[in-house]
mmCIF file of the N, C-alpha and C atoms, coordinates in Angstrom:
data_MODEL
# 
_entry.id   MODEL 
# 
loop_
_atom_site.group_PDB 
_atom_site.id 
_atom_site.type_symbol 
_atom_site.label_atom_id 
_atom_site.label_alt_id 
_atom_site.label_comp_id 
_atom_site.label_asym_id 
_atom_site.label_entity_id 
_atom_site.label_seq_id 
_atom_site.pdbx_PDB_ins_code 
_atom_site.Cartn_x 
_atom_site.Cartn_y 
_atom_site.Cartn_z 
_atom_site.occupancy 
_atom_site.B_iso_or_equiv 
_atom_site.pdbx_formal_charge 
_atom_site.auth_seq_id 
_atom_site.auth_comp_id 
_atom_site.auth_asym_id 
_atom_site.auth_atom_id 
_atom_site.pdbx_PDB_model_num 
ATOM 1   N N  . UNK A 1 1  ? 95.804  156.681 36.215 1.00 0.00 ? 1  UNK A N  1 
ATOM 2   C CA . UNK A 1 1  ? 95.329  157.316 37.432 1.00 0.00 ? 1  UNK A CA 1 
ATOM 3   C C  . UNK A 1 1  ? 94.007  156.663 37.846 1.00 0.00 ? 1  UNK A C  1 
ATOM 4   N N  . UNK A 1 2  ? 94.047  156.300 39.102 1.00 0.00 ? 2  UNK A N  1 
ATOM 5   C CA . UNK A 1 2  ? 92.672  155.707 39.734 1.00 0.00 ? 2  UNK A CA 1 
ATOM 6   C C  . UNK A 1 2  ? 92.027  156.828 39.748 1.00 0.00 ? 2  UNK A C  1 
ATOM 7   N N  . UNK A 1 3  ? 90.422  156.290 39.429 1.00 0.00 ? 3  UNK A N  1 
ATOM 8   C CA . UNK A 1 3  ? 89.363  157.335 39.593 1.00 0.00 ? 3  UNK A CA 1 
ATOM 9   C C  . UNK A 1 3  ? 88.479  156.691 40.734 1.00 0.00 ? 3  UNK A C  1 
ATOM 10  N N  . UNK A 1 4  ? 88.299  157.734 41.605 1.00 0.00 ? 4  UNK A N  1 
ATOM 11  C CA . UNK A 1 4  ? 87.429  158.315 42.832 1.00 0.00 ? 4  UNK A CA 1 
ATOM 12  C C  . UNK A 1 4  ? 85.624  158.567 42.633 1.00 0.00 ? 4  UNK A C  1 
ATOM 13  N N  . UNK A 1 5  ? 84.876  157.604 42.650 1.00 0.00 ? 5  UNK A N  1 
ATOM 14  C CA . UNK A 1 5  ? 83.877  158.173 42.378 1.00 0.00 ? 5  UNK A CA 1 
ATOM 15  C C  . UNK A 1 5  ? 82.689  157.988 43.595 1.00 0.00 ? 5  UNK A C  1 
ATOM 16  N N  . UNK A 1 6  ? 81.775  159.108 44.107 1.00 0.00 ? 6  UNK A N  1 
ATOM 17  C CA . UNK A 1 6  ? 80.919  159.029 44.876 1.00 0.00 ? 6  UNK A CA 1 
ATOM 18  C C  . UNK A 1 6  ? 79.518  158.642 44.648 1.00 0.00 ? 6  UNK A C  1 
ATOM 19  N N  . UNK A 1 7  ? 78.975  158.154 44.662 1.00 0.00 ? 7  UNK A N  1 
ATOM 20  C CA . UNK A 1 7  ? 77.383  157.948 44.071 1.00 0.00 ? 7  UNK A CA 1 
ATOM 21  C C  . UNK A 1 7  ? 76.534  157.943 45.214 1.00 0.00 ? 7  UNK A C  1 
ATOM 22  N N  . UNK A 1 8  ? 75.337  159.073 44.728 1.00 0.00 ? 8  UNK A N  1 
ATOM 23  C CA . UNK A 1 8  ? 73.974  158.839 45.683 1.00 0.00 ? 8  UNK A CA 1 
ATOM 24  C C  . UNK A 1 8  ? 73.017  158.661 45.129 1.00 0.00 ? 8  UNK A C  1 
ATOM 25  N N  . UNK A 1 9  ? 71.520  157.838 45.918 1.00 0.00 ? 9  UNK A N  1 
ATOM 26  C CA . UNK A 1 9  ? 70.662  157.512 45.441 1.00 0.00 ? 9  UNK A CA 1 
ATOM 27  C C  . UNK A 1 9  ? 69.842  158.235 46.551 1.00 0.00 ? 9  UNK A C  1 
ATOM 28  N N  . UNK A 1 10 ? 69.054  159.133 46.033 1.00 0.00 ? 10 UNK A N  1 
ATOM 29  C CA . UNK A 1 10 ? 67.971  159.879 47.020 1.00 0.00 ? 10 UNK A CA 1 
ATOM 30  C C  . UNK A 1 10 ? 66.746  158.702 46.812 1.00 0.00 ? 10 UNK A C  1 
ATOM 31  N N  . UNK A 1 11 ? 66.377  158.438 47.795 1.00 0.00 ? 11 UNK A N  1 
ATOM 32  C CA . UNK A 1 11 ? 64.800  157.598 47.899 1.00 0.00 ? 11 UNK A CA 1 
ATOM 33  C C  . UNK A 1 11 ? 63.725  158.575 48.227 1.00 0.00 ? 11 UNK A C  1 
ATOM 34  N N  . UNK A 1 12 ? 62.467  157.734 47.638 1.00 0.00 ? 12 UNK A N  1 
ATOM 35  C CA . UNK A 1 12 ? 61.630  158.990 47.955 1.00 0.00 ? 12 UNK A CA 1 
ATOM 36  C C  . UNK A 1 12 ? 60.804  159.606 49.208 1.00 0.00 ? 12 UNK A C  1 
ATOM 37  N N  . UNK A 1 13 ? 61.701  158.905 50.366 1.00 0.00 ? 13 UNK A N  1 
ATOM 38  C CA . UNK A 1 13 ? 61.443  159.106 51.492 1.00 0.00 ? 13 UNK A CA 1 
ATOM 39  C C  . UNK A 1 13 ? 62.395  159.757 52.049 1.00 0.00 ? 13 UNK A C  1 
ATOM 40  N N  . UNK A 1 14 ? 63.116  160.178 51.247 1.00 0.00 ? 14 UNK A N  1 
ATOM 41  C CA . UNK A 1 14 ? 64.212  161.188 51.471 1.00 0.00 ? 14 UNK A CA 1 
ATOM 42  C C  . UNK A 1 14 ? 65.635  160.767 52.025 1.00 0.00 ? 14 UNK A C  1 
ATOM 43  N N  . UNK A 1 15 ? 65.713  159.441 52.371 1.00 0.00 ? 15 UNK A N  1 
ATOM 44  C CA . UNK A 1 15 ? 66.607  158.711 52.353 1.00 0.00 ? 15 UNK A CA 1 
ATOM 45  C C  . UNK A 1 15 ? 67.810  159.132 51.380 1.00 0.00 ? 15 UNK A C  1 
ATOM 46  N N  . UNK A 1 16 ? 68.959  158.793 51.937 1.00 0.00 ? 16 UNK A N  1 
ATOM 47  C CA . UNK A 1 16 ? 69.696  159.238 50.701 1.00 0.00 ? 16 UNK A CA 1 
ATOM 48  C C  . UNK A 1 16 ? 71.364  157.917 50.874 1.00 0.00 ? 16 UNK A C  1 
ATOM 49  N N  . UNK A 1 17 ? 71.446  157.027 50.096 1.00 0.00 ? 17 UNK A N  1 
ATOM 50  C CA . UNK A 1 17 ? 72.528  155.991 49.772 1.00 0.00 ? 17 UNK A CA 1 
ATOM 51  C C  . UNK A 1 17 ? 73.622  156.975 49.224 1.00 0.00 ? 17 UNK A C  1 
ATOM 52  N N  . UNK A 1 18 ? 74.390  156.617 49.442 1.00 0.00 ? 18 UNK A N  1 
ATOM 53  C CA . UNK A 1 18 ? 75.906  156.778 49.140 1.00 0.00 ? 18 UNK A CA 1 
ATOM 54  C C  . UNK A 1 18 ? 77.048  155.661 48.805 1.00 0.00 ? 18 UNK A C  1 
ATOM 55  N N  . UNK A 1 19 ? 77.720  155.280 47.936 1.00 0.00 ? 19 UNK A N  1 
ATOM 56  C CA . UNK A 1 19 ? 78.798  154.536 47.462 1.00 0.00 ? 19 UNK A CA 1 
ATOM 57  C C  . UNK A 1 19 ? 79.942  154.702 46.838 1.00 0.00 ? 19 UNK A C  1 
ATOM 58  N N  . UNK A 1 20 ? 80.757  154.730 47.491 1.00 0.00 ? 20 UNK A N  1 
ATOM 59  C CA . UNK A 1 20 ? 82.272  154.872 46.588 1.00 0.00 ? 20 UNK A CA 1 
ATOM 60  C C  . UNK A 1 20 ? 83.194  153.966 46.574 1.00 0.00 ? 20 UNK A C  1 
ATOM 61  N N  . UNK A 1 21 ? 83.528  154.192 44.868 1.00 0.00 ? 21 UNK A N  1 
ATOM 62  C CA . UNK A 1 21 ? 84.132  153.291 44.520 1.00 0.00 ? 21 UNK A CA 1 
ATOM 63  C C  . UNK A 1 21 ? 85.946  153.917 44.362 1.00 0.00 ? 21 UNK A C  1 
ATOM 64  N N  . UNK A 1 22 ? 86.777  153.036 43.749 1.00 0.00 ? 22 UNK A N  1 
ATOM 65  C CA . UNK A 1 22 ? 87.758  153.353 43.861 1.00 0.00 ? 22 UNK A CA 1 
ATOM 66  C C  . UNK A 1 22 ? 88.650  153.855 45.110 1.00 0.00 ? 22 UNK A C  1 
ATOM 67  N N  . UNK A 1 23 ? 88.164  153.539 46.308 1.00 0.00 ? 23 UNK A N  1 
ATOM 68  C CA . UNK A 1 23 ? 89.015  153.874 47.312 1.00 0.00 ? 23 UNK A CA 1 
ATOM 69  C C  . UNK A 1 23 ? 89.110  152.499 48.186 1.00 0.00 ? 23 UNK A C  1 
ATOM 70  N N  . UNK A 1 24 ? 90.530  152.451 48.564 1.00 0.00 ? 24 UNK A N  1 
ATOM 71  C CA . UNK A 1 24 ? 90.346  151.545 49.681 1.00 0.00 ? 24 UNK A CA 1 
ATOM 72  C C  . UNK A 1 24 ? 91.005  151.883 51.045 1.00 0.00 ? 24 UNK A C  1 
ATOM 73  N N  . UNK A 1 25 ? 90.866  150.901 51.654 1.00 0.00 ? 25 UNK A N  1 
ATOM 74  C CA . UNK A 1 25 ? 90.996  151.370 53.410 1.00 0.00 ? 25 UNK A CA 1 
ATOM 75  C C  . UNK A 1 25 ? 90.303  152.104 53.995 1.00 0.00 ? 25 UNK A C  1 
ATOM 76  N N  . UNK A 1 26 ? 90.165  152.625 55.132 1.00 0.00 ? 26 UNK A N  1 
ATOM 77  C CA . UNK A 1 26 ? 90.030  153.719 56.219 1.00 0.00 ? 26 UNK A CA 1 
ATOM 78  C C  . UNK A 1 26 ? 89.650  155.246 55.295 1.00 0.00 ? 26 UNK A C  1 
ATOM 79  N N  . UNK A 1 27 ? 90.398  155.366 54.367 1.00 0.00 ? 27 UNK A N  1 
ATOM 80  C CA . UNK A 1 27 ? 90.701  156.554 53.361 1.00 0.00 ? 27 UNK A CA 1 
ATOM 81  C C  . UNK A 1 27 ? 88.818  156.579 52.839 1.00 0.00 ? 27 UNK A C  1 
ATOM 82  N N  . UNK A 1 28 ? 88.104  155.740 52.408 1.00 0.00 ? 28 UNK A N  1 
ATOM 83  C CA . UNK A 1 28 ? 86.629  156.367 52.187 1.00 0.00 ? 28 UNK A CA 1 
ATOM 84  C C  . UNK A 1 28 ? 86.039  156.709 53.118 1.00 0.00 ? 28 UNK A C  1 
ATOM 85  N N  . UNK A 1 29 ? 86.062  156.219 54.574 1.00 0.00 ? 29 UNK A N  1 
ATOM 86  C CA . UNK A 1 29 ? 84.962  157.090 55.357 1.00 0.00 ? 29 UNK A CA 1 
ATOM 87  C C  . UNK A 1 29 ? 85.952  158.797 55.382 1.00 0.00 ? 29 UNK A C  1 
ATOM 88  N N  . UNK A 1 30 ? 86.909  158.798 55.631 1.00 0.00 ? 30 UNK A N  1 
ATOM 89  C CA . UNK A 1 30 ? 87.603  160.006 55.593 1.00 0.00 ? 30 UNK A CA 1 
ATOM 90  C C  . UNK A 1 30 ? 87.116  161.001 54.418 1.00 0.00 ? 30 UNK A C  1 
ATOM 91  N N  . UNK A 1 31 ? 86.919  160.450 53.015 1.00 0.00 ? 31 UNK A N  1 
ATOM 92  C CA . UNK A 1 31 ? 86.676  160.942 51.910 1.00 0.00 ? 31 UNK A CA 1 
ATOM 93  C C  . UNK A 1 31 ? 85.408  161.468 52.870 1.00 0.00 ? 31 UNK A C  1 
ATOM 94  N N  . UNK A 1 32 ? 83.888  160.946 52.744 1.00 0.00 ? 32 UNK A N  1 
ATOM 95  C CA . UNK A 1 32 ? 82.716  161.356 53.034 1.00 0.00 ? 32 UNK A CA 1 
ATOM 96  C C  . UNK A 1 32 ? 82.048  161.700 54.169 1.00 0.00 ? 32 UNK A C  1 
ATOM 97  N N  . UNK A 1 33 ? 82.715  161.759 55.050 1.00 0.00 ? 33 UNK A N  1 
ATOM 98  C CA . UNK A 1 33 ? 82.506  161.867 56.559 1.00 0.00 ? 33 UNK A CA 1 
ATOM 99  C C  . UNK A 1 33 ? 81.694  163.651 56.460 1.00 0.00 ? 33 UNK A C  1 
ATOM 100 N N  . UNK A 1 34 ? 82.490  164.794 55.987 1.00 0.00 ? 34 UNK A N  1 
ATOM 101 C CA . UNK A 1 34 ? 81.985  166.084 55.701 1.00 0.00 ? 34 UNK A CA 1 
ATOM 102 C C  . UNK A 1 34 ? 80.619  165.864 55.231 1.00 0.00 ? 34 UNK A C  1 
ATOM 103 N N  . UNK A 1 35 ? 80.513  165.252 53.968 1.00 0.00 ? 35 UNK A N  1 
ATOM 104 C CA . UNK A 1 35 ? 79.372  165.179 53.048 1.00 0.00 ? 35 UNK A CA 1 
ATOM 105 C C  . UNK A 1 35 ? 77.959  164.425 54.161 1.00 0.00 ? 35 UNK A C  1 
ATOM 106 N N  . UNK A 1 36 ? 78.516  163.130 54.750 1.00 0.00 ? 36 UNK A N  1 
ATOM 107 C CA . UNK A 1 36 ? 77.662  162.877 55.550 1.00 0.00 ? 36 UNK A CA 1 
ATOM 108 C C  . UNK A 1 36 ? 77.039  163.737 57.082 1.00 0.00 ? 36 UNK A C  1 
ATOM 109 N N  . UNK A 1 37 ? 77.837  164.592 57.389 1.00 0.00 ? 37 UNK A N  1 
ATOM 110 C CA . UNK A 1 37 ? 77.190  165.107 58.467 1.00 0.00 ? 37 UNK A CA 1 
ATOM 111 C C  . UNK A 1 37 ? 76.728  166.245 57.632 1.00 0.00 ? 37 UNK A C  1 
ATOM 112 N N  . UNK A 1 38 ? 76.735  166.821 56.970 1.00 0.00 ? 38 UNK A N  1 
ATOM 113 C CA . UNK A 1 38 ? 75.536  167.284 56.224 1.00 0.00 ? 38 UNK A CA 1 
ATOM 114 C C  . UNK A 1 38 ? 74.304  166.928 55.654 1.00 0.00 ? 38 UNK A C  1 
ATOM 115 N N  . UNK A 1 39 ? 74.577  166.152 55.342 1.00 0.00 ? 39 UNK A N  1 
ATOM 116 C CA . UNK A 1 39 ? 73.149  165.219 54.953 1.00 0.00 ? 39 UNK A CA 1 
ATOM 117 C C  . UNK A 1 39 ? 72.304  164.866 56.605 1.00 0.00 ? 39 UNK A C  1 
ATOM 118 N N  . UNK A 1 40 ? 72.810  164.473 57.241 1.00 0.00 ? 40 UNK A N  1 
ATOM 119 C CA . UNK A 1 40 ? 72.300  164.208 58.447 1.00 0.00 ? 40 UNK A CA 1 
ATOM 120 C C  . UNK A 1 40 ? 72.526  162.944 59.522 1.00 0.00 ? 40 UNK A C  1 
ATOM 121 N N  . UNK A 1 41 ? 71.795  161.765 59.965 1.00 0.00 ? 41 UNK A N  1 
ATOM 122 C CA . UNK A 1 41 ? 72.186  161.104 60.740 1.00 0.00 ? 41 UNK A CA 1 
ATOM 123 C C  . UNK A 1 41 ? 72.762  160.049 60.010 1.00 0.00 ? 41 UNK A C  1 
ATOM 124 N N  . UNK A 1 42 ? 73.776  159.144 60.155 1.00 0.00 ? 42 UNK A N  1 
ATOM 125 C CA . UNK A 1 42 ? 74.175  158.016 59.377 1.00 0.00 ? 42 UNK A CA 1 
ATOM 126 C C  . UNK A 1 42 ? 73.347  156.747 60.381 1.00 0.00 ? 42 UNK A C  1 
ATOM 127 N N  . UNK A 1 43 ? 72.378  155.906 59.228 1.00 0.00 ? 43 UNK A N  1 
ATOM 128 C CA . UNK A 1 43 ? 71.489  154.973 59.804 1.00 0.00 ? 43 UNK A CA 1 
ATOM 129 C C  . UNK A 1 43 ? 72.435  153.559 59.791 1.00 0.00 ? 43 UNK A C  1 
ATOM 130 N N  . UNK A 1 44 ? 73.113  153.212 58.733 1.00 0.00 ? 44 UNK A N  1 
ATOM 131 C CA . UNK A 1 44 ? 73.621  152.021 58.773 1.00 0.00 ? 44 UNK A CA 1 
ATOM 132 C C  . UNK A 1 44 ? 74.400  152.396 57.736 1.00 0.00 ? 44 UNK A C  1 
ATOM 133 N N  . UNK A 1 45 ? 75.516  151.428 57.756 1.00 0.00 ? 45 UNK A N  1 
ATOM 134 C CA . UNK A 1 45 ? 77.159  151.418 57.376 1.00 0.00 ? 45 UNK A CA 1 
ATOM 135 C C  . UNK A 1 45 ? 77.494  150.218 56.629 1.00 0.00 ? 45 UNK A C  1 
ATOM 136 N N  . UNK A 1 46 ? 77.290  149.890 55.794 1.00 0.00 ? 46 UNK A N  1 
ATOM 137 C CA . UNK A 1 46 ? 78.247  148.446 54.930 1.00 0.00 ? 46 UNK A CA 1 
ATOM 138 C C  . UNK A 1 46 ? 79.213  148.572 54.367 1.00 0.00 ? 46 UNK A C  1 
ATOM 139 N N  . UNK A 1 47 ? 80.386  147.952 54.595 1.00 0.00 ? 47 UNK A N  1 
ATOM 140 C CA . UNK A 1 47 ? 81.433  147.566 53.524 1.00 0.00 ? 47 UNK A CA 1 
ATOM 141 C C  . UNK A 1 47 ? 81.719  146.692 53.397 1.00 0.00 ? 47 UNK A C  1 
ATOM 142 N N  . UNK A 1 48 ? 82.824  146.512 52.236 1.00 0.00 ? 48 UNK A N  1 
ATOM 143 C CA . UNK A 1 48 ? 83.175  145.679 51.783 1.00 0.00 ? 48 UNK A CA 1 
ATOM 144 C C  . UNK A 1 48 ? 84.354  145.209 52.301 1.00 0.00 ? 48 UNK A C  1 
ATOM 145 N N  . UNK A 1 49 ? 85.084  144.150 51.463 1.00 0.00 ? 49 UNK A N  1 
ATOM 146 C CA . UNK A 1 49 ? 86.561  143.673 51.768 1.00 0.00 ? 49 UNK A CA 1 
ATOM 147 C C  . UNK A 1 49 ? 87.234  144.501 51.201 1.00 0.00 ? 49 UNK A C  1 
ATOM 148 N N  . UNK A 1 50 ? 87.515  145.575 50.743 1.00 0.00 ? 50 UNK A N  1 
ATOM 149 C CA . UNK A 1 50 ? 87.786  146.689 49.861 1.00 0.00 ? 50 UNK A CA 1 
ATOM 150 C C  . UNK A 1 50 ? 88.831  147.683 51.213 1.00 0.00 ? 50 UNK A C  1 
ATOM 151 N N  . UNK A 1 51 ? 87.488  148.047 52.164 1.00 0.00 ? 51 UNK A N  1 
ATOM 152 C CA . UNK A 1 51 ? 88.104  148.503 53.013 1.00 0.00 ? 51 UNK A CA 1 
ATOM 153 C C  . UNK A 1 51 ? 88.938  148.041 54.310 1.00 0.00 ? 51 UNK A C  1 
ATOM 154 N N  . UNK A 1 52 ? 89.190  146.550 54.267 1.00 0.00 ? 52 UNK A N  1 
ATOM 155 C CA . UNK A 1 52 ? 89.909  146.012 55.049 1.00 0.00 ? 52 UNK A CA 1 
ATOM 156 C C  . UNK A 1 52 ? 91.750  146.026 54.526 1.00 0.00 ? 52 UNK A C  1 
ATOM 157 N N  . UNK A 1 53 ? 91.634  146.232 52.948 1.00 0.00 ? 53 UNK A N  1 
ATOM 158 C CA . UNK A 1 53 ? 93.064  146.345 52.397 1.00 0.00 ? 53 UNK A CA 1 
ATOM 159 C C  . UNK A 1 53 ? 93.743  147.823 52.492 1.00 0.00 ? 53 UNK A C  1 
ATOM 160 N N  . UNK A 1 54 ? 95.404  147.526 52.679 1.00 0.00 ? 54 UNK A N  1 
ATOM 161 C CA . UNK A 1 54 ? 95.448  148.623 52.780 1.00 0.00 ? 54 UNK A CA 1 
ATOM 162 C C  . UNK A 1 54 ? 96.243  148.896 51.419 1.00 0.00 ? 54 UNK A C  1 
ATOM 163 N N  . UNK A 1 55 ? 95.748  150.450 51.292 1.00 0.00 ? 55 UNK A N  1 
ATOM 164 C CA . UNK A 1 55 ? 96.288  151.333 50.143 1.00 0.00 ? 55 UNK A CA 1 
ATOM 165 C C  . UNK A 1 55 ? 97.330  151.020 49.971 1.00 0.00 ? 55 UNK A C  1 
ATOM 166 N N  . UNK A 1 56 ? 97.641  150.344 48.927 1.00 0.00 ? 56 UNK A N  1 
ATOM 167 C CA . UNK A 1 56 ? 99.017  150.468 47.607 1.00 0.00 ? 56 UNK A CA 1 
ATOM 168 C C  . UNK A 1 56 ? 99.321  151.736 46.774 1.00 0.00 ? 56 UNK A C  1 
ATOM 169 N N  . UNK A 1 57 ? 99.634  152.422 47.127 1.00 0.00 ? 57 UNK A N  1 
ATOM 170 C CA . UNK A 1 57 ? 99.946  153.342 45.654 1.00 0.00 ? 57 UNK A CA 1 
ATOM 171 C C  . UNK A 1 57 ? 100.552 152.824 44.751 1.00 0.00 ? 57 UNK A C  1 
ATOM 172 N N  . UNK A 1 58 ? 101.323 152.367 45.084 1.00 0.00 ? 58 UNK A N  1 
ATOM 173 C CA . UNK A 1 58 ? 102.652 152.152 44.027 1.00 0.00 ? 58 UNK A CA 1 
ATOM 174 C C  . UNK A 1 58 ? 102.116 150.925 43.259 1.00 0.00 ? 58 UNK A C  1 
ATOM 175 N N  . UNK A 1 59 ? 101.533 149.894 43.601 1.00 0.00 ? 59 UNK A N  1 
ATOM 176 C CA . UNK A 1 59 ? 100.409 148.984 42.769 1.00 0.00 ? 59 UNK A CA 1 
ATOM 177 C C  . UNK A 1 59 ? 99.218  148.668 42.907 1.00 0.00 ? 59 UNK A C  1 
ATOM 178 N N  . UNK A 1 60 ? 98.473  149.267 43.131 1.00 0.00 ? 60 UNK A N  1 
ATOM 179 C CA . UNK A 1 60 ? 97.161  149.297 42.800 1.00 0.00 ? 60 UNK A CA 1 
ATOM 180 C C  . UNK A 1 60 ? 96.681  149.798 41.878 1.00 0.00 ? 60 UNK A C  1 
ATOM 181 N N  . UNK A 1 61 ? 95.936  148.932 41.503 1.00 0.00 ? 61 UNK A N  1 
ATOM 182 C CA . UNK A 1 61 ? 95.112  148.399 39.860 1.00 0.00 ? 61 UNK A CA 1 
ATOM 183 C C  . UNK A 1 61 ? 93.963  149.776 40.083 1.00 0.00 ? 61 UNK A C  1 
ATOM 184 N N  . UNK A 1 62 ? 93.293  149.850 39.012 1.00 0.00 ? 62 UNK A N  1 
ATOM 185 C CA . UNK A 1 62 ? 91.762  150.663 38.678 1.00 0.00 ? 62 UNK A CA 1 
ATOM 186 C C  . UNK A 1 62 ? 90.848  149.459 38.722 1.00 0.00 ? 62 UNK A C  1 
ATOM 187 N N  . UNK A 1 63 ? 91.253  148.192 38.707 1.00 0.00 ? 63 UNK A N  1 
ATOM 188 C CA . UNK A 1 63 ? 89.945  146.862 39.111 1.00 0.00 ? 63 UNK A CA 1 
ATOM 189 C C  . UNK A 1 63 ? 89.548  147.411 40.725 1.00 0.00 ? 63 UNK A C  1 
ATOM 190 N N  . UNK A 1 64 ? 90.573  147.697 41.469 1.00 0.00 ? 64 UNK A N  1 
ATOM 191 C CA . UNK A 1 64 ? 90.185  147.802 42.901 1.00 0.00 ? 64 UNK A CA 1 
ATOM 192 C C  . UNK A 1 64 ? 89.071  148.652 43.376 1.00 0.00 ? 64 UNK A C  1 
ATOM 193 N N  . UNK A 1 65 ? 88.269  148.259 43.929 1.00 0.00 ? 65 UNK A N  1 
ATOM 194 C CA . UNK A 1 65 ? 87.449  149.616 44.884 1.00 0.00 ? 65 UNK A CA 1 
ATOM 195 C C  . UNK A 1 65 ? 86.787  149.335 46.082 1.00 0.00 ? 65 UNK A C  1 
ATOM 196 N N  . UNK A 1 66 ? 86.317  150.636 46.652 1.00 0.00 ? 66 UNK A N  1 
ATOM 197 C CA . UNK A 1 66 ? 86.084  150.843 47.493 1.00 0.00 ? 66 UNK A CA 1 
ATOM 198 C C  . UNK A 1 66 ? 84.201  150.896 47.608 1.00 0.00 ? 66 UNK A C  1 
ATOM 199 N N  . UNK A 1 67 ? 83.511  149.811 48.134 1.00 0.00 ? 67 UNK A N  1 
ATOM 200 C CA . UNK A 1 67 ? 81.833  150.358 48.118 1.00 0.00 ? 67 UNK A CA 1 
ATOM 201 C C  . UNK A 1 67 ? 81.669  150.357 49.288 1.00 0.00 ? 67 UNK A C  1 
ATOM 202 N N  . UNK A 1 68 ? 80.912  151.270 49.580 1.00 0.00 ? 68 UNK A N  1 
ATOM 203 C CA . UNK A 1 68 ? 80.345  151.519 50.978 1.00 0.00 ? 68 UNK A CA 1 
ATOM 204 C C  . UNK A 1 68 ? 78.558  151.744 50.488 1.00 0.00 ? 68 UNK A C  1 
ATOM 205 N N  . UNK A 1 69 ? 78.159  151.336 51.757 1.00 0.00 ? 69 UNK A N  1 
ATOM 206 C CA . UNK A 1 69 ? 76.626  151.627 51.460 1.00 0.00 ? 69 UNK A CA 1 
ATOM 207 C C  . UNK A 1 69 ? 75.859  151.960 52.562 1.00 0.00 ? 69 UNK A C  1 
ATOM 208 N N  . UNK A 1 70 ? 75.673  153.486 52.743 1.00 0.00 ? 70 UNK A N  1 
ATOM 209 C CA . UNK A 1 70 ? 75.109  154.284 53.164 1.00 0.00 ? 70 UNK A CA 1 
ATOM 210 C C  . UNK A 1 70 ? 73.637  154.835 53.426 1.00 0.00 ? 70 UNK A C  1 
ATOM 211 N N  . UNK A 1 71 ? 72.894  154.811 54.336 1.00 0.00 ? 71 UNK A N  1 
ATOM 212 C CA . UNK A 1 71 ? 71.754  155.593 54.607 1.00 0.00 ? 71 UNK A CA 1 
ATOM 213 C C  . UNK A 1 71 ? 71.912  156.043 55.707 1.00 0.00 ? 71 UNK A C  1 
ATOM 214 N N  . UNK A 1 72 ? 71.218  157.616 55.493 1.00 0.00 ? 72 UNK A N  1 
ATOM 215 C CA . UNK A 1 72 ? 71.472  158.966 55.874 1.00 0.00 ? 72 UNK A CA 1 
ATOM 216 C C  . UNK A 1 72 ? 69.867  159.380 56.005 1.00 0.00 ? 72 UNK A C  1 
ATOM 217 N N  . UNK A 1 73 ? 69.326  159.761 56.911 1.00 0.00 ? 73 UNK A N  1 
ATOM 218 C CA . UNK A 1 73 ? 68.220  160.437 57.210 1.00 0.00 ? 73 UNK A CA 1 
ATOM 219 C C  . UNK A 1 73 ? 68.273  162.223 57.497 1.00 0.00 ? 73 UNK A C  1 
ATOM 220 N N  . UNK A 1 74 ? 67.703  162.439 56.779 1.00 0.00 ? 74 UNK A N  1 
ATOM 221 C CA . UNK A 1 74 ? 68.195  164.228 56.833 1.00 0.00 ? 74 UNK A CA 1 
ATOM 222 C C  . UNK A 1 74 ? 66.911  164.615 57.895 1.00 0.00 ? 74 UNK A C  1 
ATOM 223 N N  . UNK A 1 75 ? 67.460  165.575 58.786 1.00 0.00 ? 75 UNK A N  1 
ATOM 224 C CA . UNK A 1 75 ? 67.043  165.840 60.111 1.00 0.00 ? 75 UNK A CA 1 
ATOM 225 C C  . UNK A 1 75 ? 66.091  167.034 59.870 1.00 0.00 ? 75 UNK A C  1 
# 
């Protein structure tokens, strides 16, 4: 079973990064989209080639993932 994982890094300017791994396609902003409009404004957006592939279920590896890299300014 692929594992889903979210990671944040609060800065001490209150900034707050976000990255997840294990997902690919379209399917991670979907994952965090809730989480981010709670946190507040989304400042800038990176991904990877991760999210240009699309989801395999039926073969996709646990090597694969999904990073996104996130800053969020809380309002």
């Amino acid at each position: 079973m692929l594992q889903r994982t979210v990671l944040f890094t609060i800065r001490p300017d209150g900034r707050v990064e976000e990255r997840v791994e294990g997902v690919t396609g379209p399917a991670c902003q979907q994952l965090t989209e809730r989480l981010e409009a709670a946190l507040g404004t989304v400042e800038r957006r990176a991904v990877t080639a991760d999210m240009f592939q699309q989801p395999d279920t039926q073969s996709q590896s646990q090597s694969q993932s999904q990073s996104q890299s996130l800053s969020a300014n809380p309002n």
